[in-house]
Backbone as a chain_set.jsonl record, in Angstrom:
{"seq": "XXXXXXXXXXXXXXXXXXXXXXXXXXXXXXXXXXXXXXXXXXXXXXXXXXXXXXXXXXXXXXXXXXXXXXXXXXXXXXXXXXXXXXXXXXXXXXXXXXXXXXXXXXXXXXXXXXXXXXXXXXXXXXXXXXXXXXXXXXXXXXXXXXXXXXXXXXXXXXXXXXXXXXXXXXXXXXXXXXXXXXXXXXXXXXXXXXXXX", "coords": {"N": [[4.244, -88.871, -2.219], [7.003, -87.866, -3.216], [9.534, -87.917, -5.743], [11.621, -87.291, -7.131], [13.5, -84.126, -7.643], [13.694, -81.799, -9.943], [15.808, -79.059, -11.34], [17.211, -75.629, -10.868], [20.049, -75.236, -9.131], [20.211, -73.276, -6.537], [21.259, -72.339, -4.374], [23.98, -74.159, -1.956], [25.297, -75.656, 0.129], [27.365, -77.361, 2.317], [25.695, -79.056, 4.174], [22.917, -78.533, 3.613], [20.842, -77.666, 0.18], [19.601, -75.495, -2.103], [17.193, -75.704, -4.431], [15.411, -74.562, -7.226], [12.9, -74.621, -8.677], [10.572, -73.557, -11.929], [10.658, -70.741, -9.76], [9.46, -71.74, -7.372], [11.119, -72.613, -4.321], [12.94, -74.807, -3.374], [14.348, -76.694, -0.695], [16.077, -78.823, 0.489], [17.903, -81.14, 2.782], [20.983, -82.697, 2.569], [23.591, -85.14, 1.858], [26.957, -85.245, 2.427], [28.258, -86.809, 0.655], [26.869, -85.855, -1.775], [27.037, -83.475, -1.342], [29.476, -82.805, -2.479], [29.186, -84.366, -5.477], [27.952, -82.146, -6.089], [28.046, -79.95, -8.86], [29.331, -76.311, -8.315], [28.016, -73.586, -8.386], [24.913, -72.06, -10.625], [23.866, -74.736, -11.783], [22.175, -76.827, -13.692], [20.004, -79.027, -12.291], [18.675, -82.531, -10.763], [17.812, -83.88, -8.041], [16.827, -86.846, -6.089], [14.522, -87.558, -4.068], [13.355, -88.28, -0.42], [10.555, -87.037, 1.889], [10.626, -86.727, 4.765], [7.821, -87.102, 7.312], [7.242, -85.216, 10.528], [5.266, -84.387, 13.212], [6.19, -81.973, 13.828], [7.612, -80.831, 12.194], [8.303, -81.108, 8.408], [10.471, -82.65, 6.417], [12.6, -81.893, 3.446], [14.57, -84.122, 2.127], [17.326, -85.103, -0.102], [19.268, -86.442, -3.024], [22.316, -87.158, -4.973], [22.263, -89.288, -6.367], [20.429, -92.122, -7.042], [21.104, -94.98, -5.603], [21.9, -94.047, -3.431], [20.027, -92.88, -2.328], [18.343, -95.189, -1.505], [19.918, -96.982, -0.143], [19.963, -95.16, 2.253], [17.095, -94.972, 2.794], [17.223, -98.052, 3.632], [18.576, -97.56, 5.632], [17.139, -95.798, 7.493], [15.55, -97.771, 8.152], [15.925, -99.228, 10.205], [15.538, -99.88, 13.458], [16.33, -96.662, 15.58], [17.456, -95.301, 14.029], [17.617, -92.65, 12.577], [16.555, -90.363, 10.166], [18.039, -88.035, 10.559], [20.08, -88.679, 11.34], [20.653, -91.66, 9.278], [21.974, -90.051, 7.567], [24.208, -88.598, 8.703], [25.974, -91.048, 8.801], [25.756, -90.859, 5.86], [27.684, -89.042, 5.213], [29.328, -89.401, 6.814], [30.723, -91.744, 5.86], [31.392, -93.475, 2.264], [29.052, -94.723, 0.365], [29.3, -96.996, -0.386], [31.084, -97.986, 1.063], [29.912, -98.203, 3.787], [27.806, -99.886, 3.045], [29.863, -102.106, 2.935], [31.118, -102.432, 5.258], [28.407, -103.276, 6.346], [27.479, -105.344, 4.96], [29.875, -107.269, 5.766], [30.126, -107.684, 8.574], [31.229, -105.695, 10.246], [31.669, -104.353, 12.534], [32.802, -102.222, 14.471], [33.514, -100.136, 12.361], [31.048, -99.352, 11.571], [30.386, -98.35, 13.97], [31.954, -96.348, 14.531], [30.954, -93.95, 13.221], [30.122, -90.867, 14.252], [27.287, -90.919, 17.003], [26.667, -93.309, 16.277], [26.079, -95.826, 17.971], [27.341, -98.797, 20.215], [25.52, -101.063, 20.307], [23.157, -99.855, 18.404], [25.022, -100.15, 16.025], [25.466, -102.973, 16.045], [22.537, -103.914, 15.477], [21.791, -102.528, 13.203], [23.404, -103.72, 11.542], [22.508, -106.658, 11.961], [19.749, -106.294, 11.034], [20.216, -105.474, 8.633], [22.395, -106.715, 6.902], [21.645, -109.291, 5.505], [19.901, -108.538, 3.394], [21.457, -106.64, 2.015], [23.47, -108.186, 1.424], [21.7, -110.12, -0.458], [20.816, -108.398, -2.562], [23.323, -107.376, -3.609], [24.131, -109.805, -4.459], [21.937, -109.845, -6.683], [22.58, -108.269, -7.892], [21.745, -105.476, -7.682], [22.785, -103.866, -6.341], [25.919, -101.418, -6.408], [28.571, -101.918, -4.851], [30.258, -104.33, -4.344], [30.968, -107.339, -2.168], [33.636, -107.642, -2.14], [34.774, -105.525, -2.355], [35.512, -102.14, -2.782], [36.436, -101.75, -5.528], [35.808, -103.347, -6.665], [34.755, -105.609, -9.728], [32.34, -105.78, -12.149], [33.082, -107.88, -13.429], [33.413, -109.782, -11.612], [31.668, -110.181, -10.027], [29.205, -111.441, -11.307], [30.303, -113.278, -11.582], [30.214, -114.348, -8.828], [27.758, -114.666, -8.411], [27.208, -116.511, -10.471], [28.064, -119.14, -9.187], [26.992, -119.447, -6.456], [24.699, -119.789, -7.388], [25.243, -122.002, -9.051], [24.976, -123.858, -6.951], [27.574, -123.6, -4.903], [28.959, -122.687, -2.305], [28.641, -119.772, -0.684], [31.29, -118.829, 0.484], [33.408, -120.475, -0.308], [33.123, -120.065, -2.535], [34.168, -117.334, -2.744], [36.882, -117.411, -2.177], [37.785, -118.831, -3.729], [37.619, -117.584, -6.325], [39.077, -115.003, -5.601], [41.778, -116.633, -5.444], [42.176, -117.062, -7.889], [42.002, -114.964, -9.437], [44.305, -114.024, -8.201], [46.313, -115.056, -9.36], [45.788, -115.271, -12.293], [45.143, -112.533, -13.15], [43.745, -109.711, -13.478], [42.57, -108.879, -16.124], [40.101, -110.728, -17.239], [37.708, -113.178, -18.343], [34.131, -113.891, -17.647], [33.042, -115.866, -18.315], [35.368, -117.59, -18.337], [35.928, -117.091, -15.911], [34.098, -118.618, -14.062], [34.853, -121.35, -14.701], [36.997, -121.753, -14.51], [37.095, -121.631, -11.577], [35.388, -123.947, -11.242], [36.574, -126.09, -11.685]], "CA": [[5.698, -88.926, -2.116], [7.749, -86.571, -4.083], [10.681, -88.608, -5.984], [12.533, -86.698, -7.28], [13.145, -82.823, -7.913], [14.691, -81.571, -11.316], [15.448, -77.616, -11.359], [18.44, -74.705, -10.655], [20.808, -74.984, -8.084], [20.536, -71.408, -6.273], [21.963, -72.445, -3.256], [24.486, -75.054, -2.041], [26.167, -76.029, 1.602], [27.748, -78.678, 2.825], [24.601, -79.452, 5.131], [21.632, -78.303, 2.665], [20.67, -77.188, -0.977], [18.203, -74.871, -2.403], [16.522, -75.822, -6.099], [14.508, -73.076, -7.581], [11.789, -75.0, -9.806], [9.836, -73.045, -11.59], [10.4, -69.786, -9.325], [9.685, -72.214, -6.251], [12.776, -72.53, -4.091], [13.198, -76.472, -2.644], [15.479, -76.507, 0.783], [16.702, -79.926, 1.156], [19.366, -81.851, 3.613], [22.219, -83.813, 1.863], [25.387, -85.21, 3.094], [28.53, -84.919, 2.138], [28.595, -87.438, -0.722], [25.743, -85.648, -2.5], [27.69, -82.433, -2.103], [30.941, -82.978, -3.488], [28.739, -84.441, -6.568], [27.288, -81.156, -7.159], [29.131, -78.403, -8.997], [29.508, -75.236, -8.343], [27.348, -72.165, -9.573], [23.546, -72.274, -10.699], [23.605, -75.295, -13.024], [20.553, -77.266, -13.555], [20.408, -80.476, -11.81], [18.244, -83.414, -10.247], [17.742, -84.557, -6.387], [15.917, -88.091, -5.608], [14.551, -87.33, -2.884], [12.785, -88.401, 0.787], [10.354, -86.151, 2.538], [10.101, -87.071, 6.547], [7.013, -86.007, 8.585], [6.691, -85.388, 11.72], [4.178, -83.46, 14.123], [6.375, -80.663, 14.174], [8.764, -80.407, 10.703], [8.177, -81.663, 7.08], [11.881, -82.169, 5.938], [13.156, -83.197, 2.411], [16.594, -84.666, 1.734], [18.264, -85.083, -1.222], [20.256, -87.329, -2.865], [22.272, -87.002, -6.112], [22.043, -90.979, -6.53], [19.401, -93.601, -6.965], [21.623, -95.778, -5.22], [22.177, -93.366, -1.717], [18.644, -92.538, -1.129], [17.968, -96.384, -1.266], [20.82, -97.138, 1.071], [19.511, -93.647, 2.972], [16.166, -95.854, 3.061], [17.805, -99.01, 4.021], [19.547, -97.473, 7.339], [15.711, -95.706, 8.499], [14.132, -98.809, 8.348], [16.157, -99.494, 11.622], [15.438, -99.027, 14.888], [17.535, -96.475, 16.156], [18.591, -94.83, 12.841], [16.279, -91.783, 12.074], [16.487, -89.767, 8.791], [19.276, -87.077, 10.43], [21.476, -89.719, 11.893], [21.259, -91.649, 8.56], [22.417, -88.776, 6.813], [25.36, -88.084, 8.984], [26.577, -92.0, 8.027], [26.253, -90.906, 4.719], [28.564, -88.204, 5.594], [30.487, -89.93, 7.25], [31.606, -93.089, 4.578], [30.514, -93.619, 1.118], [28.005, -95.659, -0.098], [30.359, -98.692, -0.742], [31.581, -98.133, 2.612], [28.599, -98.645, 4.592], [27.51, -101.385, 2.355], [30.876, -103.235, 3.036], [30.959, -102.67, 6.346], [27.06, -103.918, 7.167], [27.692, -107.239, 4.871], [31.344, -107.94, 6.661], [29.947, -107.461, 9.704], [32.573, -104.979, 10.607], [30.759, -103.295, 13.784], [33.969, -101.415, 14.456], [33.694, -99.274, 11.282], [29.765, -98.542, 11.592], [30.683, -97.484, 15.306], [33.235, -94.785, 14.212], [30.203, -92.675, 13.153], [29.09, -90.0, 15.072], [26.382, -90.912, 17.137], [26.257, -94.488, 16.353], [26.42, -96.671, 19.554], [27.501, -100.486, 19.96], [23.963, -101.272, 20.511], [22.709, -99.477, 17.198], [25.698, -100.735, 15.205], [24.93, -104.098, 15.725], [21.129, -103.942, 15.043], [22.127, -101.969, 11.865], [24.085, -105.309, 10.753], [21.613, -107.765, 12.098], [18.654, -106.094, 10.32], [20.5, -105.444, 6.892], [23.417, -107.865, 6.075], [21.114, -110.322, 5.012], [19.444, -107.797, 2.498], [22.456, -106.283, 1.16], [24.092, -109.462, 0.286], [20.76, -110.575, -1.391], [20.544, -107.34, -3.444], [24.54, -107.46, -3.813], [23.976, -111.141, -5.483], [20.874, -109.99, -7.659], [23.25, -106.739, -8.774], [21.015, -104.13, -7.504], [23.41, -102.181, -5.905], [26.493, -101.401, -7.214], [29.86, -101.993, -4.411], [30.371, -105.683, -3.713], [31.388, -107.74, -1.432], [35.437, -107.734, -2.28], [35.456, -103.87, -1.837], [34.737, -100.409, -3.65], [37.035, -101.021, -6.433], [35.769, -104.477, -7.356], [34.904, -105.838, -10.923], [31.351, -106.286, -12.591], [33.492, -109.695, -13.83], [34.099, -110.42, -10.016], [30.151, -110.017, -9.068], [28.799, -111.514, -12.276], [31.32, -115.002, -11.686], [29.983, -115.003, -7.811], [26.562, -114.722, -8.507], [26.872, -117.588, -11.132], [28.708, -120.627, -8.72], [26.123, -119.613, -5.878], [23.377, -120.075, -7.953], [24.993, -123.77, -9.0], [25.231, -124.294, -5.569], [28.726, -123.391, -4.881], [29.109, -122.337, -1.316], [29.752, -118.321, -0.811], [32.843, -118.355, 1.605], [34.076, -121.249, -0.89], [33.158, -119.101, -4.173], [34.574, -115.885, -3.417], [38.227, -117.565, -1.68], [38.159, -119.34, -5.293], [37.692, -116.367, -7.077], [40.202, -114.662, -5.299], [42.887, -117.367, -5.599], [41.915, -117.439, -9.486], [42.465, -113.529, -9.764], [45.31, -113.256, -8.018], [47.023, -116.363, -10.554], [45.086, -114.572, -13.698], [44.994, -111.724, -13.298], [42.183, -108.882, -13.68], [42.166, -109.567, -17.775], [39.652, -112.562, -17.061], [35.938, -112.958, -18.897], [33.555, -113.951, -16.624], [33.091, -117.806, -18.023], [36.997, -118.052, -17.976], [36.443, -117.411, -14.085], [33.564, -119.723, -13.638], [35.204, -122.673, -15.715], [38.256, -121.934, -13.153], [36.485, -122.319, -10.182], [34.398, -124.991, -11.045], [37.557, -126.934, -11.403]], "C": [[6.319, -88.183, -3.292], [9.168, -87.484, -4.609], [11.818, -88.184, -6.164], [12.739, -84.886, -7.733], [14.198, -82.129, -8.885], [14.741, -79.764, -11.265], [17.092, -76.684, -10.759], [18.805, -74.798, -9.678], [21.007, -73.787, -7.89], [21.444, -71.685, -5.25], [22.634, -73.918, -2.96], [25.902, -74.927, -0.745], [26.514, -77.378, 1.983], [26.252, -79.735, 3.364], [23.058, -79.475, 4.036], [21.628, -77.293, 1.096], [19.763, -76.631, -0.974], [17.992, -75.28, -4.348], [15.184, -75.194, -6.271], [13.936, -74.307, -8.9], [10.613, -74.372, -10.169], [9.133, -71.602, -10.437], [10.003, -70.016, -7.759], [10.682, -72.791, -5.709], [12.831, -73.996, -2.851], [14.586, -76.603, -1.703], [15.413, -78.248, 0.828], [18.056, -80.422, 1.4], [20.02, -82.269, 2.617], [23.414, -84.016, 2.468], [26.024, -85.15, 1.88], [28.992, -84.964, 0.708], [27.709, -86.284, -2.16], [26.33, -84.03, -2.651], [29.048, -82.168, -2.632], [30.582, -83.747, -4.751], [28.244, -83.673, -7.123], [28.117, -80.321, -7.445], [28.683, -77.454, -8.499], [28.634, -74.526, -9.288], [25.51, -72.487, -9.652], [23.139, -73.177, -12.067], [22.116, -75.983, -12.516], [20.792, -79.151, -13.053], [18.972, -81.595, -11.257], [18.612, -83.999, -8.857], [16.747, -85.947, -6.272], [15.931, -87.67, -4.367], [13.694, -88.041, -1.522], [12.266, -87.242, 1.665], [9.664, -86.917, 3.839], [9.039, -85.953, 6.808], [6.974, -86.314, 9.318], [6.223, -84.063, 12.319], [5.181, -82.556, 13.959], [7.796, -79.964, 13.055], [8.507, -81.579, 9.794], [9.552, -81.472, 6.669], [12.369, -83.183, 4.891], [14.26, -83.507, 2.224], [16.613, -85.168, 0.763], [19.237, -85.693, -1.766], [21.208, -87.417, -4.852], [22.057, -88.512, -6.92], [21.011, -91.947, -6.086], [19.751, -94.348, -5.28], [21.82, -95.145, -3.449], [21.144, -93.259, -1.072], [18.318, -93.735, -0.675], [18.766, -97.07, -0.162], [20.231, -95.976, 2.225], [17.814, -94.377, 3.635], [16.445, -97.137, 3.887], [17.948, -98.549, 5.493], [18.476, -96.826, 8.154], [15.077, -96.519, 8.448], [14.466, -99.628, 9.664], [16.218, -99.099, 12.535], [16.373, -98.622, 15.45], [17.959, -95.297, 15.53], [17.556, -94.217, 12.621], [16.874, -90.923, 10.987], [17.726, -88.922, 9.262], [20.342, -88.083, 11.098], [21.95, -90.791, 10.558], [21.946, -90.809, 7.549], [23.738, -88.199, 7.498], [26.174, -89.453, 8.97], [26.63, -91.356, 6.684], [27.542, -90.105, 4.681], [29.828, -88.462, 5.966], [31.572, -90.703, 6.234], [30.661, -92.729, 3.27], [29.941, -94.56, 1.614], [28.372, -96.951, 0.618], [30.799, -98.836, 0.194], [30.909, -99.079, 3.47], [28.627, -99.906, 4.343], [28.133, -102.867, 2.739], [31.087, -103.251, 4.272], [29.594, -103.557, 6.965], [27.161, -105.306, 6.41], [28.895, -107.976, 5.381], [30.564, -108.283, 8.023], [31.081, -106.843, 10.821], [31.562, -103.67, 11.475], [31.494, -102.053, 14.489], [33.412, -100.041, 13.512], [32.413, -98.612, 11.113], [30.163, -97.67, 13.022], [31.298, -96.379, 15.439], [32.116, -93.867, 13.943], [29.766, -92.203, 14.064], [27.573, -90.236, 15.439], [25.748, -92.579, 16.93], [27.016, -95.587, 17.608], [27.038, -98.72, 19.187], [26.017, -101.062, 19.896], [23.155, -100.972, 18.665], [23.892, -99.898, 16.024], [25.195, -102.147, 14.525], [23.415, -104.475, 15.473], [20.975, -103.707, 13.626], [22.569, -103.036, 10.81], [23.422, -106.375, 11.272], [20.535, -107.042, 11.189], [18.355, -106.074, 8.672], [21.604, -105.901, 6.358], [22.954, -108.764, 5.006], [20.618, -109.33, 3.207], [20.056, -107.255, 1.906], [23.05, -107.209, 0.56], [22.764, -110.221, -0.52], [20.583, -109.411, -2.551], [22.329, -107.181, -4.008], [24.587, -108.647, -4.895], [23.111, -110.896, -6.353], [21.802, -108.812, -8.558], [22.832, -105.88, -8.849], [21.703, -102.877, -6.834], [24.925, -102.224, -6.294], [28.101, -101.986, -6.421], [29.308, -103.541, -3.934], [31.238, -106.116, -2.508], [33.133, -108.063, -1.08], [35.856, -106.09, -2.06], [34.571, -103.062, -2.754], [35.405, -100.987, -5.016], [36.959, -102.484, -6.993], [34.827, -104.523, -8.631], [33.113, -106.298, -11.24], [31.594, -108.21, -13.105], [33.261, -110.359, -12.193], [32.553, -111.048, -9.345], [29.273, -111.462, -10.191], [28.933, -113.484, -11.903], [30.64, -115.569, -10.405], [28.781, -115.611, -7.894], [26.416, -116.061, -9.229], [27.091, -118.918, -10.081], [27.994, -120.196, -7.198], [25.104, -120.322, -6.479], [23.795, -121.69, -8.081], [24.929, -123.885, -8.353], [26.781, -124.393, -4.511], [28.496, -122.594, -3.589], [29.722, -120.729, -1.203], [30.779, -118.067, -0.747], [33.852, -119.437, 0.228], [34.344, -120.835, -2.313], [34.175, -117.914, -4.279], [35.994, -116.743, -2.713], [38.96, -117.995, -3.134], [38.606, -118.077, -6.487], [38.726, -115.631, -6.81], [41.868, -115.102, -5.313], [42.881, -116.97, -7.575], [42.826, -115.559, -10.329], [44.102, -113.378, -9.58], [46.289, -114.019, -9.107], [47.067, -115.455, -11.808], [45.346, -113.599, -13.883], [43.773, -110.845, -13.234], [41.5, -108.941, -15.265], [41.268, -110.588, -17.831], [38.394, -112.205, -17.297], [35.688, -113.448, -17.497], [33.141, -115.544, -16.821], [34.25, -118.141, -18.037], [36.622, -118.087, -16.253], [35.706, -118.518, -13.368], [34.021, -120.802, -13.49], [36.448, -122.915, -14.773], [37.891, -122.461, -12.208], [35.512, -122.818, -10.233], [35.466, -126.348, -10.932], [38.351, -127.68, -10.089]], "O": [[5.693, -88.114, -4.35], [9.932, -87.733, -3.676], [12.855, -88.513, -5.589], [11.712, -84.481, -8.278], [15.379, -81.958, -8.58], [13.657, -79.193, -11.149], [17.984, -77.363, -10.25], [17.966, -74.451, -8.847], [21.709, -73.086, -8.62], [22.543, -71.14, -5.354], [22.11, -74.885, -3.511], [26.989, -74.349, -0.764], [25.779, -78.359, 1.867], [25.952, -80.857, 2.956], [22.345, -80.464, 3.865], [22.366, -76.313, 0.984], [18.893, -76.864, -0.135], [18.798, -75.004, -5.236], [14.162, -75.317, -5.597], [14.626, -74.682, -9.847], [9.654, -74.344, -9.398], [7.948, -71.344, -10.224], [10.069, -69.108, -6.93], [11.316, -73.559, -6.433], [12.743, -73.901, -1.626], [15.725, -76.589, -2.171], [14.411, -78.738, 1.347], [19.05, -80.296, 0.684], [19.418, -82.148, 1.55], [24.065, -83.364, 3.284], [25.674, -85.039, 0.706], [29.564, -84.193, -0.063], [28.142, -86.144, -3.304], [26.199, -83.386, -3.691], [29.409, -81.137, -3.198], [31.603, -83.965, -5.402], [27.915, -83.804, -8.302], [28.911, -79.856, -6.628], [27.514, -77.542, -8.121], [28.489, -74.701, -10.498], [24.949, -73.107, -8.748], [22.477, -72.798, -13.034], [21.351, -75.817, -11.566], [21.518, -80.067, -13.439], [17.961, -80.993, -11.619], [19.696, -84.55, -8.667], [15.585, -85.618, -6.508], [16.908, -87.436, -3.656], [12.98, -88.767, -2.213], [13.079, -86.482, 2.192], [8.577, -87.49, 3.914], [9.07, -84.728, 6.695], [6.734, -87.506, 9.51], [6.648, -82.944, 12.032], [4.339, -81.658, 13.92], [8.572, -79.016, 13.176], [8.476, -82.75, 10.173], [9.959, -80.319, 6.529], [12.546, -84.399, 4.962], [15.011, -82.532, 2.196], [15.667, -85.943, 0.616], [20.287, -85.631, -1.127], [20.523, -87.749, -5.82], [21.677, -88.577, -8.089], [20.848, -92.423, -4.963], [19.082, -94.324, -4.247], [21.852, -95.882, -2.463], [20.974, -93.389, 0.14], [17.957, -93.757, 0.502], [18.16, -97.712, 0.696], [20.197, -96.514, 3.332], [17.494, -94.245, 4.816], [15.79, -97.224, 4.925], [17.441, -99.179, 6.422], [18.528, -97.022, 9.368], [13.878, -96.335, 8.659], [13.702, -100.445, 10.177], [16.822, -98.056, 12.786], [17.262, -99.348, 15.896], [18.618, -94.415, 16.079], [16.507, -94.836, 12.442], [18.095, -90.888, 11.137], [18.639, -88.969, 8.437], [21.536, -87.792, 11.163], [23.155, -91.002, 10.426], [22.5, -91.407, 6.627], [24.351, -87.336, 6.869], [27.358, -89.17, 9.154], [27.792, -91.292, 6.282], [28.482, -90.6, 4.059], [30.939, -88.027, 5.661], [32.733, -90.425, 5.931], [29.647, -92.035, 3.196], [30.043, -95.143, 2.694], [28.008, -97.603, 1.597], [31.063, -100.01, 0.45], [31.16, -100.242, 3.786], [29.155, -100.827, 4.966], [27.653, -103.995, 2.848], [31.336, -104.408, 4.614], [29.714, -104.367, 7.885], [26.97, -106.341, 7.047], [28.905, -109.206, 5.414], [30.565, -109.472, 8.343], [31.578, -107.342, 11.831], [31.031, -102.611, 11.142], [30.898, -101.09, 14.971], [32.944, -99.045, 14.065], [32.392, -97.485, 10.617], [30.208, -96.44, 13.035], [31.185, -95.559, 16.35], [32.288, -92.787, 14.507], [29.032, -92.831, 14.827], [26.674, -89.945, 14.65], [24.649, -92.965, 17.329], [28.174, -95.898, 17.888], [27.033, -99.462, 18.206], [25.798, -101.621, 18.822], [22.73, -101.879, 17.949], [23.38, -99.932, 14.905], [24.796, -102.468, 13.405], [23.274, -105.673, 15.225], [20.267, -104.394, 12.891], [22.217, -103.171, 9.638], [23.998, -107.384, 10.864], [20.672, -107.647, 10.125], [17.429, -106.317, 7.899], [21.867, -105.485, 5.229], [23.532, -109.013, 3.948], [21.091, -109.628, 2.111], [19.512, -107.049, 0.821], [23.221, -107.218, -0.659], [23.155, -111.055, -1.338], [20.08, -109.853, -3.584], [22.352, -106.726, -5.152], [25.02, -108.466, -6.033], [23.214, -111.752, -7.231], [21.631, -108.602, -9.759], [23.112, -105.131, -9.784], [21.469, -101.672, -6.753], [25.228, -103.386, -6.568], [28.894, -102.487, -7.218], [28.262, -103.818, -3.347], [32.064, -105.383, -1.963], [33.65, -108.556, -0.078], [36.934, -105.613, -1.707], [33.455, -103.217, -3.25], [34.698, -100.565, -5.932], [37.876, -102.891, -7.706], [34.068, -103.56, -8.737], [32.651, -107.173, -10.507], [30.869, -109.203, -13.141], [32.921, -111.522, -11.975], [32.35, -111.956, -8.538], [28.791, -112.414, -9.578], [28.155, -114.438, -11.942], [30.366, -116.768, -10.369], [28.585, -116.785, -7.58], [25.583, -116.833, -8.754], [26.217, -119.78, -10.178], [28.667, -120.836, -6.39], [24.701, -121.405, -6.056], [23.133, -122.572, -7.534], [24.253, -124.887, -8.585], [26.928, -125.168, -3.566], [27.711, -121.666, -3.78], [30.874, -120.416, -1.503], [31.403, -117.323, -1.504], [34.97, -119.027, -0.086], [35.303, -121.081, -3.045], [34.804, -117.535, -5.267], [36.556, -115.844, -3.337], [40.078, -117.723, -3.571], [39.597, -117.862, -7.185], [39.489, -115.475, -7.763], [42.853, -114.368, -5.236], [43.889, -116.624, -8.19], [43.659, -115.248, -11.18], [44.918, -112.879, -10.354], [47.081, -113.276, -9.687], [48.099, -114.981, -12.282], [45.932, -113.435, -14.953], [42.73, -111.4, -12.89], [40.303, -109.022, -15.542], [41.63, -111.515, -18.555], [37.853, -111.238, -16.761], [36.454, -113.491, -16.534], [32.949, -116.329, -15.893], [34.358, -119.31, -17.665], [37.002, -118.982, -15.498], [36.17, -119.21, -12.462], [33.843, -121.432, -12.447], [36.821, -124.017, -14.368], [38.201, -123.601, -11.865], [34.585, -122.465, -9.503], [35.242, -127.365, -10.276], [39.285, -128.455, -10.291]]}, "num_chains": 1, "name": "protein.A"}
């Protein structure tokens, strides 16, 4: 397995990159996200990458983030969802998108992509809700469950009043009442100490 590939951006399309390592010239896919993170020109850069085989094409894709190929992983481990279809989700939404759509269970918003059916929506969110909100609660991936533009305090506070035993749906409505009172200025044992009250 090939992880990752460090070396000159020669080439650079919406659809696919070329990285010249070493005088050898590396063609891999990327979506959208992955190219509006790369600049412009022949700087020197890094791809994490995934190389699919099959009987009749070896194809690597590219990812400028840890965090996309692993989500990019996440969405081929379901039936349905093959390496160029997740790749035109990525395309489609961010990261944090996805993410928040497959732990809502917002089947609507996976369905808007190209190519994704009611059928494969909901398989997509039965197979990996469970696993995103367990990796969401450990802090392995980075957009939570309140949105894109939520707070390491916000994740930090949920994670703690699960763990006492504090009911999710009952943690984060708390949390949210507490914020909107407080404010966003708020440590993270000020928010506990709130909603333990």
């Amino acid at each position: 397995m090939i992880a990752y590939i460090d070396g000159k951006l020669t080439y650079k399309d919406p659809a696919y990159v070329i990285i010249d390592v070493n005088g050898v010239g590396y063609e891999m896919k990327i979506s959208l996200q992955t190219y509006s993170a790369l600049q412009d020109g022949t700087e020197r850069c890094r791809l994490y990458t995934f190389l699919s085989i099959r009987e009749d094409a070896h194809t690597l894709f590219g990812f400028k983030e840890p965090d996309e190929k692993t989500l990019f992983l996440d969405l081929i481990s379901v039936s349905g969802i093959g390496p160029s279809t997740a790749l035109v989700m990525l395309s489609s939404l961010s990261s944090g998108e996805i993410r928040h759509a497959l732990m809502n269970e917002d089947v609507k918003t996976i369905q808007s992509i190209k190519g994704i059916g009611a059928k494969t929506a909901q398989r997509a969110i039965i197979e990996l809700k469970d696993k995103l909100r367990k990796e969401n609660m450990l802090g392995t991936s980075a957009p939570t469950i309140f949105g894109l533009s939520s707070s390491k305090v916000k994740n930090e506070a949920l994670a703690a009043l699960v763990t006492l035993g504090i009911p999710k749906n009952v943690a984060e409505k708390s949390i949210e009442a507490i914020l909107k009172k407080e404010g966003d200025d708020i440590t993270v044992e000020q928010l506990i100490k709130l909603a333990l009250r």
